[in-house]
N, C-alpha and C positions, 0 to 999 in steps of 0.2 A: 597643529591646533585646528579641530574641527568647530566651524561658525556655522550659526543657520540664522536666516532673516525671512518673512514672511511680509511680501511687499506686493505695492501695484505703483502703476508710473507717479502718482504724485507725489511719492519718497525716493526717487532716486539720488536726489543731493544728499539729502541725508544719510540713507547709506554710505554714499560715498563719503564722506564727512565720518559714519564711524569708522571706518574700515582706517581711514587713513590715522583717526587717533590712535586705534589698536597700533599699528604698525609702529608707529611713531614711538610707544609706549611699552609695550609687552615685547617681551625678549627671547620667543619664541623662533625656530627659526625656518618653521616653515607654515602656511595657512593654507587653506581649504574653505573656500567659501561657498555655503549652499544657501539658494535663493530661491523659498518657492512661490510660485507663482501662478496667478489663473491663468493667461496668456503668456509670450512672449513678450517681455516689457519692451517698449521703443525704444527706448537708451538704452539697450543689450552694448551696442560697439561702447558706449562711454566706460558700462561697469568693464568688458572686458581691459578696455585699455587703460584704466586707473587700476585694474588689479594686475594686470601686465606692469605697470609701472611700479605698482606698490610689491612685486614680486609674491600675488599672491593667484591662487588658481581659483578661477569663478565655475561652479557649477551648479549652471538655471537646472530647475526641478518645477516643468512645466504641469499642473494639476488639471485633469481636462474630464474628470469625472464627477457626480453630484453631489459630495460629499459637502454636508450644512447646508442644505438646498431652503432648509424648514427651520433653521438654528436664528436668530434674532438679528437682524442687520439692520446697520443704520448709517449715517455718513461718516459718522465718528467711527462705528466698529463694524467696518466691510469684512467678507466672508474669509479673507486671507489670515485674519486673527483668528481662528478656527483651527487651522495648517498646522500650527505646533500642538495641538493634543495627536493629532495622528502622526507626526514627522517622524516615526518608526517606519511607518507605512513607503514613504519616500524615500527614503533615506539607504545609500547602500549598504546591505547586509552585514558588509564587517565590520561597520562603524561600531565602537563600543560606548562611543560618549561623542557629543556633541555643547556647542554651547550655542544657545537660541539669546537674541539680545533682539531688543526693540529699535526702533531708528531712531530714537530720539532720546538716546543715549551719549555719554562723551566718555571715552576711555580714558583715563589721566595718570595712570601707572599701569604698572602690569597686573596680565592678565595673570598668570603660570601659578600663582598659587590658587586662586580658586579653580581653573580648569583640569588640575592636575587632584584637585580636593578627592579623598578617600569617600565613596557615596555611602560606606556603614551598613548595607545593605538597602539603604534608602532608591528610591525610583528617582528622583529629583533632588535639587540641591539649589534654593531659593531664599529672599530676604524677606521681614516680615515689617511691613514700614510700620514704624514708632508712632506715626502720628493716628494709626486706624487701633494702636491699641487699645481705646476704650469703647470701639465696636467689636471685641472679637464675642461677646459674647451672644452680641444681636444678629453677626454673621454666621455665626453657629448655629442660630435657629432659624435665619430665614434659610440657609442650604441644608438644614438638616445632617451635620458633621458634628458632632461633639466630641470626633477621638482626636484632631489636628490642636498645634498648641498655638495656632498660630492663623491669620489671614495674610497667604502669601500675596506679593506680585508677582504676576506675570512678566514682567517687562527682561528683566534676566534671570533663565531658567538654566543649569546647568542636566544635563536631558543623563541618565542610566539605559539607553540604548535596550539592551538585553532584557533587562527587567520588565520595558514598559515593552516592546513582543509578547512578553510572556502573560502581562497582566494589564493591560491596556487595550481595550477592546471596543470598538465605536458602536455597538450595540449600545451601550453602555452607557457611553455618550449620549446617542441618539435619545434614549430613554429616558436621561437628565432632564435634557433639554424639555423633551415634551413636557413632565409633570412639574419641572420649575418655572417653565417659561418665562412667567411674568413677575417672578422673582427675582430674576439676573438682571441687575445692575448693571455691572461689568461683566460681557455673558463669558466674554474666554477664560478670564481671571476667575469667577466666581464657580465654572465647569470643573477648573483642576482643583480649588479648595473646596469643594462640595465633594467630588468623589475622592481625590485623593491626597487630599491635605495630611492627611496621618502617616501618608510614604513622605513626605519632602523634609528632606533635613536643613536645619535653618542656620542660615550665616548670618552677619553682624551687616544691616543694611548699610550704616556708617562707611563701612567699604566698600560694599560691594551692591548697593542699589541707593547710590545718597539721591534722597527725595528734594531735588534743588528749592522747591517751593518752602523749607520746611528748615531754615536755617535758625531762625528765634529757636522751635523745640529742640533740637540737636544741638545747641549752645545753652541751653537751658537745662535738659537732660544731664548735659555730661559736667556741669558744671562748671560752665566755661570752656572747659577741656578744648572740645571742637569746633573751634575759630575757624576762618579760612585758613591760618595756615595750615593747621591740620591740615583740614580737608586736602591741598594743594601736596601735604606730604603722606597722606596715607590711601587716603581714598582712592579705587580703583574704578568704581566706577560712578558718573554723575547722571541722574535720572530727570529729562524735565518732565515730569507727570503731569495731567493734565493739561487746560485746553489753551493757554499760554505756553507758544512755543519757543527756543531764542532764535527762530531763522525768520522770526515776522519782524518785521522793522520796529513795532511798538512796545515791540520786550525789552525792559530797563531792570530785569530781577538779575541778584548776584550772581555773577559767572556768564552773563551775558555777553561780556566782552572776548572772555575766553573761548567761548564755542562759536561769535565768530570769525573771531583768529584761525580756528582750524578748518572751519567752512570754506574762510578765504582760501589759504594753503590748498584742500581739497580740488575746490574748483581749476586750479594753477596746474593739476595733473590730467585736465584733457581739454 
């Protein structure tokens, strides 16, 4: 199972914190972790030695070139959320598929069914959160996409390798960026559903991108259905969106206690 993370040193715990949920959770039997990065992060020996331990193989993918030099950065969205529209570009050659996950993620089952997901000819293979469903029609017009069914997240992308070579092109990007600039919101998130929202094929976020802030509509939606137990028995994976996170000491939102359970665990491997 190929993993990709696009990080700088202020998420190393949490990296490490997902890595060890995946492990724990998915039944895979072997990982590949690619980390890319502007520099050489300073806890390099911690990630090697917690993927040493967690039996998984780390491979940094140092970026020392200009690429979003001019793209929209802020303290929230540093130039490293950038990395996965190009991570064809980095990434070795014979990779066919990759899966990119945000750090602030909790893996709570397995991964193998969405990683192993049939891409349809699709470039991408992403969740469309339930609760921005009564924006998609305003996000249509502020990025100018009216063929996607959909306003993805970013946060877990399952990546078509081959496809996005062959038609993902940072000119492209570049030239997004220039004429929306002051449009993006969300510039990395709103970059891949602007240009290419009508490749991504969409999965049940329920699973496979649950919006933790967003438990009322997802128990409201489904008519009850999706209580935590659910959640605890299906869902794959847990998303803390937004700028409440559970590793701050003031976070008291559901599943708070669960993600620092695994935190703790985490930290216990170096």
């Amino acid at each position: 199972m190929n993993l990709l993370f696009a990080i700088d040193d202020r998420v190393v715990d949490q990296l490490l914190t997902v890595l060890y949920s995946i492990k724990r959770n998915t039944s895979a039997t072997s990982f590949s972790v690619y980390v890319i990065q502007d520099k050489k992060l300073t806890h390099t020996q911690r990630i090697i030695q917690v993927c040493k331990r967690l039996k998984m193989t780390y491979h940094p993918i140092i970026v020392s070139n200009t690429h979003f030099d001019k793209a929209p950065v802020t303290d929230r969205y540093p130039k490293t959320i950038y990395y996965r529209l190009l991570a064809y570009e980095y990434l070795p050659k014979n990779l066919k598929r990759v899966l990119y996950l945000d750090t602030d993620v909790l893996v709570i089952n397995d991964l193998k069914k969405l990683y192993n997901m049939d891409f349809d000819g699709y470039w991408y293979v992403a969740a469309s959160h339930i609760a921005l469903d009564v924006t998609d029609s305003l996000n249509k017009i502020r990025l100018g996409n009216f063929d996607t069914d959909g306003y993805y997240n970013s946060g877990v992308i399952l990546m078509n390798l081959p496809e996005e070579r062959e038609h993902v092109k940072a000119e492209d990007i570049y030239g997004y960026i220039r004429i929306k600039n002051l449009a993006l919101f969300l510039p990395d998130q709103d970059i891949l559903n602007g240009l290419y929202g009508q490749h991504i094929k969409k999965i049940p976020d329920e699973i496979y991108n649950y919006d933790a802030r967003m438990n009322p509509l997802y128990y409201t939606k489904s008519n009850g259905v999706w209580d935590i137990d659910w959640v605890i028995e299906h869902t794959s994976i847990l998303h803390f969106c937004g700028r409440d996170k559970p590793w701050k000491p003031d976070y008291k939102e559901r599943f708070s206690g669960l993600y620092k359970h695994y935190a703790h665990v985490a930290k216990s491997l170096h």
